[in-house]
C-alpha positions in Angstrom: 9.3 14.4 2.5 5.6 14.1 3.9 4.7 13.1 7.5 3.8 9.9 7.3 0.9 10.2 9.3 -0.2 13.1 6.8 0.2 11.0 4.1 -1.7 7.8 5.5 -4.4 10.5 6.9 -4.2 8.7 10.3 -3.7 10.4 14.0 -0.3 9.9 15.4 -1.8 7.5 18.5 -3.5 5.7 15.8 -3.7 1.9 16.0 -2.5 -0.9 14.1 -5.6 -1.8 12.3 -6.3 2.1 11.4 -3.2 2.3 9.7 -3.6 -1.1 7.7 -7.5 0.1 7.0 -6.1 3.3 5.8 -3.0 2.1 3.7 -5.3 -0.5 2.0 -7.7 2.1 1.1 -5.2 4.1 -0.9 -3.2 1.5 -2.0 -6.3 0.3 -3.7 -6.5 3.9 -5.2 -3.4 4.4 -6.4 -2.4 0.5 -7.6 -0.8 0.8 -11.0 -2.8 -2.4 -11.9 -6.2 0.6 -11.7 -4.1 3.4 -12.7 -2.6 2.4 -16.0 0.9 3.1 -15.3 0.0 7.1 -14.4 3.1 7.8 -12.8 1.6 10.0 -10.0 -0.4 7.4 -9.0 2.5 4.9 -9.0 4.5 8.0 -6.8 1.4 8.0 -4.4 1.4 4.1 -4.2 5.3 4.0 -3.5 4.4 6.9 -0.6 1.5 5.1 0.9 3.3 1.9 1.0 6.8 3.2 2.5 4.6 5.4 5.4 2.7 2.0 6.0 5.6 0.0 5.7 7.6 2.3 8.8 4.1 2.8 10.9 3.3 -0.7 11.2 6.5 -1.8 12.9 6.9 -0.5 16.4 10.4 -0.1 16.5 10.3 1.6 12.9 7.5 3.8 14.2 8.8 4.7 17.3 12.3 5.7 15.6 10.1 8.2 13.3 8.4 9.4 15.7 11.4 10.8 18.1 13.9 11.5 15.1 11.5 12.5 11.9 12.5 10.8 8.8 16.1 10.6 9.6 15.3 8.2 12.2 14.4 5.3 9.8 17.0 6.1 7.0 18.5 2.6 6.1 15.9 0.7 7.3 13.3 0.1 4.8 11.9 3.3 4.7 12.5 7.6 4.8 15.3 7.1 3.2 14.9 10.7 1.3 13.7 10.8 -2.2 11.9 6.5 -1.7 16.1 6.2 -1.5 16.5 2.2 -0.7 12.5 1.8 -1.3 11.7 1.3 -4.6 8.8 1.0 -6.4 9.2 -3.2 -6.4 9.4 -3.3 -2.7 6.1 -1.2 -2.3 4.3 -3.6 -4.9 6.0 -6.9 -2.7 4.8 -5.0 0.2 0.9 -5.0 -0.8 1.2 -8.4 -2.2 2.3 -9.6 1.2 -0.3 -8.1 3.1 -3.2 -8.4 1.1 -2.3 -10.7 -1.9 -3.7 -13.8 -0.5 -7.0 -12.8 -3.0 -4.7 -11.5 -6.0 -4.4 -8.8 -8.1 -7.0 -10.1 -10.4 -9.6 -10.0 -8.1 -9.0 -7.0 -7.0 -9.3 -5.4 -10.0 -10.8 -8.0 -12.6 -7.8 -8.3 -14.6 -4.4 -8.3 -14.6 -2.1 -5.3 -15.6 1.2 -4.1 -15.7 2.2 -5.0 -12.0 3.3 -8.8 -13.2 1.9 -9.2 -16.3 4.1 -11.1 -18.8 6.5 -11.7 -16.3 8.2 -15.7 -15.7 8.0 -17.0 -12.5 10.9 -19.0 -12.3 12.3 -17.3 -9.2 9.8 -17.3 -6.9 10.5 -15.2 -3.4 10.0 -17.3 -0.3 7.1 -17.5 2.0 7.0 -15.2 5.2 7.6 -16.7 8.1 5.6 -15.9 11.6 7.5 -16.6 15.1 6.4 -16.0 18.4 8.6 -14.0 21.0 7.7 -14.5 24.4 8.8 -11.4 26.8 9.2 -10.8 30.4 7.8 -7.2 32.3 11.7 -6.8 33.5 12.6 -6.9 29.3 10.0 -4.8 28.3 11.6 -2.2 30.7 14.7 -2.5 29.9 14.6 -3.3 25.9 16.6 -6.8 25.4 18.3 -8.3 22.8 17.2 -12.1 22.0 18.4 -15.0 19.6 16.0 -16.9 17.9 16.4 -20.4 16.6 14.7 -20.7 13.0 14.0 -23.4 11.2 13.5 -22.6 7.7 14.0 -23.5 4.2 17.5 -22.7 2.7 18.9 -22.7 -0.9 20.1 -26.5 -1.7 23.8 -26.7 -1.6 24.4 -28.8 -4.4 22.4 -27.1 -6.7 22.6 -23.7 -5.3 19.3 -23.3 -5.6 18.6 -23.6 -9.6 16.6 -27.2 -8.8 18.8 -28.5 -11.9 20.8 -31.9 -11.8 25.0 -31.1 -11.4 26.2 -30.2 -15.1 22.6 -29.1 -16.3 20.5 -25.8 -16.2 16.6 -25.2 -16.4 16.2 -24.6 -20.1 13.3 -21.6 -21.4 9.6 -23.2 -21.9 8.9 -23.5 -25.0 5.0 -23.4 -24.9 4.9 -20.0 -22.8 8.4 -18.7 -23.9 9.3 -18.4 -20.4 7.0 -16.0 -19.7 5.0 -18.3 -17.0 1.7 -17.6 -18.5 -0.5 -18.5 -21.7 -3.5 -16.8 -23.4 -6.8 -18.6 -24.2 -9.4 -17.0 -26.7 -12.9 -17.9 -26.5 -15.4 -17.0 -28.6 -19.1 -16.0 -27.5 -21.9 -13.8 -28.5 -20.4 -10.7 -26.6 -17.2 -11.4 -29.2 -13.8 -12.8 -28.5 -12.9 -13.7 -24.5 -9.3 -13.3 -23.7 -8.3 -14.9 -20.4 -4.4 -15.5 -19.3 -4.0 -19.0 -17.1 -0.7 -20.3 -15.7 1.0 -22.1 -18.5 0.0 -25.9 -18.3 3.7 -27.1 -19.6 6.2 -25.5 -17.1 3.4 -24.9 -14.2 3.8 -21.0 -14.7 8.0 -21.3 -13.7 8.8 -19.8 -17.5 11.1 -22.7 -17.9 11.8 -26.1 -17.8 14.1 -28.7 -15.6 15.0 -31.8 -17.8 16.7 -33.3 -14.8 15.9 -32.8 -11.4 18.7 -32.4 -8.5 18.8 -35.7 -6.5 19.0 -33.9 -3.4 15.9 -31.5 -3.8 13.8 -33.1 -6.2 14.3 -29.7 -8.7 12.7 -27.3 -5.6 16.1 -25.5 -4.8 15.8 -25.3 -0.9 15.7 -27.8 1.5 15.5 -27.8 5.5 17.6 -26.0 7.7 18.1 -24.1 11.3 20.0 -20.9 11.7 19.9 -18.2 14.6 18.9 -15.1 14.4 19.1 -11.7 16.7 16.7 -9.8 17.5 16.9 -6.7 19.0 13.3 -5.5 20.8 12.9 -1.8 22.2 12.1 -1.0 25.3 7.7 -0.1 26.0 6.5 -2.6 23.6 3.5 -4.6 24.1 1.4 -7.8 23.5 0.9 -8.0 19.5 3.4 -5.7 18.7 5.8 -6.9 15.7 9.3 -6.6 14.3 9.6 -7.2 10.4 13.3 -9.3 9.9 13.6 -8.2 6.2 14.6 -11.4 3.8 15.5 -13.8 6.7 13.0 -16.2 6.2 12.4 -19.3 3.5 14.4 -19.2 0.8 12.4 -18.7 -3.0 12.1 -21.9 -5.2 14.5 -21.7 -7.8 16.9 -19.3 -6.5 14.2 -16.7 -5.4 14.9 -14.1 -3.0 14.1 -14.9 0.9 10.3 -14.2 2.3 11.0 -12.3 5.2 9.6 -13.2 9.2 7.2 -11.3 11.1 8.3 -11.6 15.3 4.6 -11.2 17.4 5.8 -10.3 20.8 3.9 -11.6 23.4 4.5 -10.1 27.2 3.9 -12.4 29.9 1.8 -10.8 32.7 3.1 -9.6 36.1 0.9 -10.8 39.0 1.6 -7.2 40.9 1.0 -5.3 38.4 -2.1 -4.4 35.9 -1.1 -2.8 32.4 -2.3 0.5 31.7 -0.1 1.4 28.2 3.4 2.8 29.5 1.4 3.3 33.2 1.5 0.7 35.9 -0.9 0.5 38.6 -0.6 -1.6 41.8 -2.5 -2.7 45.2 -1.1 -2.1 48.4 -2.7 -3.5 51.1 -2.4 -2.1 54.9 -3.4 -2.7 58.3 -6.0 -0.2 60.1 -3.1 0.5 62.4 -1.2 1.7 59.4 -3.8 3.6 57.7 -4.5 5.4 60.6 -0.7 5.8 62.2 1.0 6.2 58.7 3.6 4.1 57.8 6.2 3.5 55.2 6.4 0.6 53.1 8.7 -1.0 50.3 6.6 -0.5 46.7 8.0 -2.9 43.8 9.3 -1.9 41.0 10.1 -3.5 37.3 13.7 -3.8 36.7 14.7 -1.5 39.8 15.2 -2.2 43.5 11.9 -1.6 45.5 11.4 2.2 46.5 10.0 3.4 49.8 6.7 5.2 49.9 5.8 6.9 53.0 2.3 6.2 54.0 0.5 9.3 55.5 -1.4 9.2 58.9 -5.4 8.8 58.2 -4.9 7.6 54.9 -8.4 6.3 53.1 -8.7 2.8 51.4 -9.1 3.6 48.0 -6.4 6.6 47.5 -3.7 6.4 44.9 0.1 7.8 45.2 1.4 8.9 41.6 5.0 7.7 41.4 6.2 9.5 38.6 8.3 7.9 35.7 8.7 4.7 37.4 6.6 3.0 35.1 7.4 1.1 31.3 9.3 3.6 29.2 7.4 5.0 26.4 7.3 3.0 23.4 6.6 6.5 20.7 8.4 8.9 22.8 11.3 9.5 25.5 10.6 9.1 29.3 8.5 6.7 31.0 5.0 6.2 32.5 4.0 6.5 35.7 3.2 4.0 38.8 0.1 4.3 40.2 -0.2 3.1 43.9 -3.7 2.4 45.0 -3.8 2.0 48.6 -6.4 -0.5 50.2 -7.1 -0.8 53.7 -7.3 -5.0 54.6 -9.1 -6.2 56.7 -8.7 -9.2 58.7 -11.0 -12.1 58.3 -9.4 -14.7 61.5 -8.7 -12.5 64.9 -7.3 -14.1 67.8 -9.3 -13.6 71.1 -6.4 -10.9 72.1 -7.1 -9.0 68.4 -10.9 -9.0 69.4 -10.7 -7.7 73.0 -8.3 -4.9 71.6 -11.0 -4.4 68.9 -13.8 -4.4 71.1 -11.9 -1.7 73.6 -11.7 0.5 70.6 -15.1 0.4 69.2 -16.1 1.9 72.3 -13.8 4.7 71.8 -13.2 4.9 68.0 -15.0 8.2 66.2 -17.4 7.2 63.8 -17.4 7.6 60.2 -18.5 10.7 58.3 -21.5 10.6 56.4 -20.7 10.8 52.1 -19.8 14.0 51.6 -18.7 15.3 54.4 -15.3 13.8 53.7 -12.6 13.7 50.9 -13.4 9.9 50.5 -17.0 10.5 49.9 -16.3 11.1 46.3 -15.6 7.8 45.2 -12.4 5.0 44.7 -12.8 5.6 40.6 -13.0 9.9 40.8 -9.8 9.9 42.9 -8.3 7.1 40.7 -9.5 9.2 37.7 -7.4 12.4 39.2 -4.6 10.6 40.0 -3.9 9.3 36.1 -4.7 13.2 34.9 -2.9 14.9 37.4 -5.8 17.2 38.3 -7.6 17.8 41.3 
């Protein structure tokens, strides 16, 4: 099979909204409801959609990208040949995403992509759950159960919406097809428009006697728990797709599915920098100028000694490799970045300022910019210490 990346036409450290902004493009291209039924264009819609459908979930994405297509066999996508993805999934996929405006207005009409078809069974709504996540999980991956409330199939009906001893009987007026056809006649000749059907609603049939405990919807009310299992390196927006676990469809329809938005809580010591850390160490004078060694923090590890050279400037950074967040698209981990800032104290006692004052008397003074490796600047230091050059 393709690389998905080839086939969506996207770089590999390509954003969420490139991806969606490309996969809409082509899925707009290649919809069977514009293409007639051409079966290469209903091959490179069922592509687009399956290399969309693994891109835009992390832990999907990151399992392609380390393993290739055998990475995300079984699990919604590369499963060889569109094996487990067919070309129904890809067209629930789109509709998902971006059928909130419908297929008609997409393409001013309606084709062979649920035409005709009764709607009896409708699939549940998606669900969308927030996921709050500590630095320490992040680092470490974690595995979390959810509580969900959501709507279930009703028990006594098992989901049909029917009365015990009865079953929803075929419309007669649309012959359970859902929808009806309306001619009109103007100057430009006959007008044929198709409109839900006004006698079953656009279900394709009837219920002549409702179930007492759902009122004839099929699903009522309920909690379950749910696991989640979150990779290690992920990040603030960041999702996970739990396939047909969320509401269940009206009338025995099949389960919407819920989208988890991760959301990691900040760490006070530490600013962000993708799988890179970077953190502010404040020292005395008499440090920066004796050396010393200090404890550095670390996320989900025991604090690690750095040794703190004699004449050290305020502003350099120490490059602590791989004991940063692990990579979310790749093995290994990022990097801490220690910047080093020279403090200065703001109340002395009268012994601090004699001691000062004895030493500004004997103290060398400062080098003009230029004439010294700090003369270059906090940010071109900073800017070598993340590239590794210099």
């Amino acid at each position: 099979m393709r690389d998905y990346y080839e086939i969506l036409g996207v770089a590999k450290d390509a954003d969420g909204d490139a991806i969606k902004r490309s996969y809409r493009k082509l899925a707009l291209q290649f919809h069977p409801d514009k293409n007639g039924g051409n079966k290469d264009a209903d091959d490179s819609f069922r592509e687009a959609t399956e290399a969309y459908e693994v891109l835009r979930d992390p832990q999907k994405r990151a399992a392609f990208d380390r393993y290739g297509h055998a990475g995300v066999r079984g699990s919604g996508g590369g499963a060889g040949a569109y094996g487990g993805f067919n070309f129904s999934d890809a067209l629930d996929i789109f509709m998902r995403d971006f059928g909130g405006f419908g297929v008609d207005d997409l393409f001013g009409g309606r084709g062979g992509a649920g035409g005709g078809r009764g709607r009896a069974a409708r699939k549940g709504a998606d669900m969308r759950v927030r996921l709050p996540l500590t630095f320490e999980e992040v680092a470490t991956g974690v595995r979390k159960t959810l509580r969900i409330e959501r709507l279930d199939a009703c028990g006594t009906c098992t989901g049909t919406g029917a009365a015990e001893g009865s079953t929803p009987v075929r419309c007669a007026t649309c012959g359970g097809a859902g929808e009806v056809q309306r001619v009109q006649r103007s100057f430009l000749g006959q007008l044929v428009s198709v409109m839900p059907c006004p006698e079953c609603g656009g279900d394709g049939q009837r219920i002549e006697k409702l179930c007492t405990e759902c009122g004839g919807r099929g699903v009522r009310p309920g909690t379950t728990n749910i696991d989640v299992s979150v990779p290690a390196g992920v990040s603030s927006g960041d999702y996970l797709t739990l396939r047909g676990q969320g509401n269940a469809g009206m009338r025995g329809g099949p389960r919407g599915d819920i989208l988890v938005v991760l959301e990691v809580e900040e760490d006070a010591r530490f600013t962000r920098d993708g799988a890179d850390l970077i953190y502010d160490l404040a020292i005395t004078f008499s440090q920066a100028a004796l050396g010393t060694e200090i404890d550095v923090p670390l996320v989900g590890a025991p604090n690690m000694r750095v040794k703190i050279a004699a004449g050290t400037q305020s502003g350099r950074v120490l490059r602590l490799r791989a004991k940063g967040l692990p990579h979310l698209q790749g093995p290994g981990r990022g990097d801490l970045l220690v910047r080093v800032i020279v403090w200065t104290p703001t109340d002395l006692t009268s012994e601090q300022q004699q001691l000062f004052k004895k030493m500004s008397q004997i103290e060398t003074a400062p080098p003009a910019p230029g004439e010294h490796e700090s003369g270059r600047g906090f940010w071109s230091k900073f800017k070598e210490a993340i590239t590794g050059t210099g």
